[in-house]
N, C-alpha and C positions, 0 to 999 in steps of 0.2 A: 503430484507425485504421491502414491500414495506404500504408506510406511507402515511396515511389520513391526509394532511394541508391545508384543505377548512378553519379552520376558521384562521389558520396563514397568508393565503394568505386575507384573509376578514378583518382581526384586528388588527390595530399597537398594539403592545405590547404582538400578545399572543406569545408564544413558546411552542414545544413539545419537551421530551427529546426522545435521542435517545442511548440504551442498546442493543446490540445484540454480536451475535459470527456467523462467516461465518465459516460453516463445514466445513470439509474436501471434503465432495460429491460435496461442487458447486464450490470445486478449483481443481479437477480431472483434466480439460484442460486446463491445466497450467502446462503440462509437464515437461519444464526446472526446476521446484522449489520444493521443498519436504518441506510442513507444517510441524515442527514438532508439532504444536498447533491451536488450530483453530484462524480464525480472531477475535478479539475483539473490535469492532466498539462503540465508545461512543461520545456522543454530545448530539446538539440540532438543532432543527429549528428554528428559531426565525424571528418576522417583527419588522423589529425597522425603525420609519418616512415610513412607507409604501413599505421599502425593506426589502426581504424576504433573509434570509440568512441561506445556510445549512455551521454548521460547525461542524468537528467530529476528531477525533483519531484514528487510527489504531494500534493495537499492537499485534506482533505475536512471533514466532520463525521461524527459518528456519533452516533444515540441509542443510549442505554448504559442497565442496570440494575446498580449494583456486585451484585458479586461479594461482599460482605460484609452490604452492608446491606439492599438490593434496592432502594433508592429510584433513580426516573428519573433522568438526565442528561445534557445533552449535552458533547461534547468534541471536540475542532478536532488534527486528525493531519496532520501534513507529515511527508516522507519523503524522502533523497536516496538516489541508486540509480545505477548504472557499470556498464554490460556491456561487454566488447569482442563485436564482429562479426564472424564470419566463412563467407567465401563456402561452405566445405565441412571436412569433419572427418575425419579417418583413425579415430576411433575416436569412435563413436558415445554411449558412456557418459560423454562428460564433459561436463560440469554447468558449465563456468567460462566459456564461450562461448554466444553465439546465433548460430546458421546461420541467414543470409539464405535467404528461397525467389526464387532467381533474384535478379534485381533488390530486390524489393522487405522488409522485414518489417514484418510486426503486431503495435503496439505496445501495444493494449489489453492483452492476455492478460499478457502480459510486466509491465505498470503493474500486473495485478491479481494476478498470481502474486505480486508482489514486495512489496505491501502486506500482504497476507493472511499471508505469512510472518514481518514484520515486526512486526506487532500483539504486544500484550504478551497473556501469557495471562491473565492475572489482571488486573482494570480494576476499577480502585477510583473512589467519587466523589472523595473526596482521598486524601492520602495517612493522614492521622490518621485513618481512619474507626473508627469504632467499634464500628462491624457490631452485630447483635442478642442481647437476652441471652436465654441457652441455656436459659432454663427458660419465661417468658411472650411472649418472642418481640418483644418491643420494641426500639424504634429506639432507640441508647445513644447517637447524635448527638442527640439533641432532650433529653437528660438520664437521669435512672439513673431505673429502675426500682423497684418498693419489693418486688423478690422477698429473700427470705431466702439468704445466700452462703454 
C-alpha cells in the first residue's frame, strides 16, 4: 500500500492512519510459510517535534508443521514495529531509517520485511512437544512407544 505523507512529513503534529490487509497474491514468494489469513496491517504515520514516525501491527495466521514432531497446526502471530522516516540520507548503508520516495512510501514490503525477520526459527506445536522417537519414528505426544532405550 503505498501512502501519501507530504503534509506528515510538512506538519508537526499531523498523522494518517494506516488499515489494510496483505493478500494472499503478494505473499505467493514466500514459499516456506502458508498464510492461512491474509496480513492485517494497522497503525499510523505520525510527526511528533519534527520526527516522522511509522508505527503499525501486524496480525495473521499461519499453517505450521512443528519442527519437532511434524504434525499440522495453526498459530495466530501479531507484531509491533517503529520506523522513523526520512525524506533522504547522507549515507546510504544505514538500516535504522526508511527514505520516503518523494512524497510517498510503501508499506507492504516494509510490513513484510519486518514479519519474516521477526518469526521465531524454530516453531513448535507447544512448547512441551515431544517430538518423535529416534528409532520407530513415532509421535511421543500421543504416548511412548514400546521401542527398547
Amino acid at each position: 500500500m503505498k501512502l501519501n505523507i507530504r503534509q506528515v512529513l510538512n506538519i508537526v503534529g499531523e498523522k494518517k492512519t494506516i488499515n489494510f490487509k496483505i493478500q494472499h497474491e503478494e505473499l505467493e514468494n514466500i514459499h516456506t510459510l502458508n498464510f492461512s489469513t491474509p496480513v492485517m496491517v494497522v497503525g499510523e504515520v505520525y510527526n511528533r517535534a519534527g520526527i516522522v514516525t511509522l508505527s503499525f501491527n501486524v496480525k495473521f495466521t499461519l499453517s505450521l508443521l512443528c519442527d519437532r514432531c511434524l504434525d499440522p497446526f495453526e498459530r495466530e502471530f501479531s507484531y509491533d514495529f517503529e520506523h522513523t522516516i526520512v525524506k533522504s540520507l547522507n549515507n546510504n548503508q544505514n538500516d535504522d531509517y526508511i527514505v520516503t520516495d518523494g512524497d510517498f512510501i510503501d508499506i507492504t514490503p516494509i510490513a513484510i520485511s519486518d514479519l519474516l525477520l521477526q518469526l521465531p526459527t524454530k516453531i513448535l506445536c507447544k512448547e512441551d512437544c515431544k517430538g518423535l522417537c529416534q528409532h520407530c519414528g513415532n509421535n511421543l505426544n500421543y504416548g511412548d512407544c514400546n521401542c527398547i532405550k
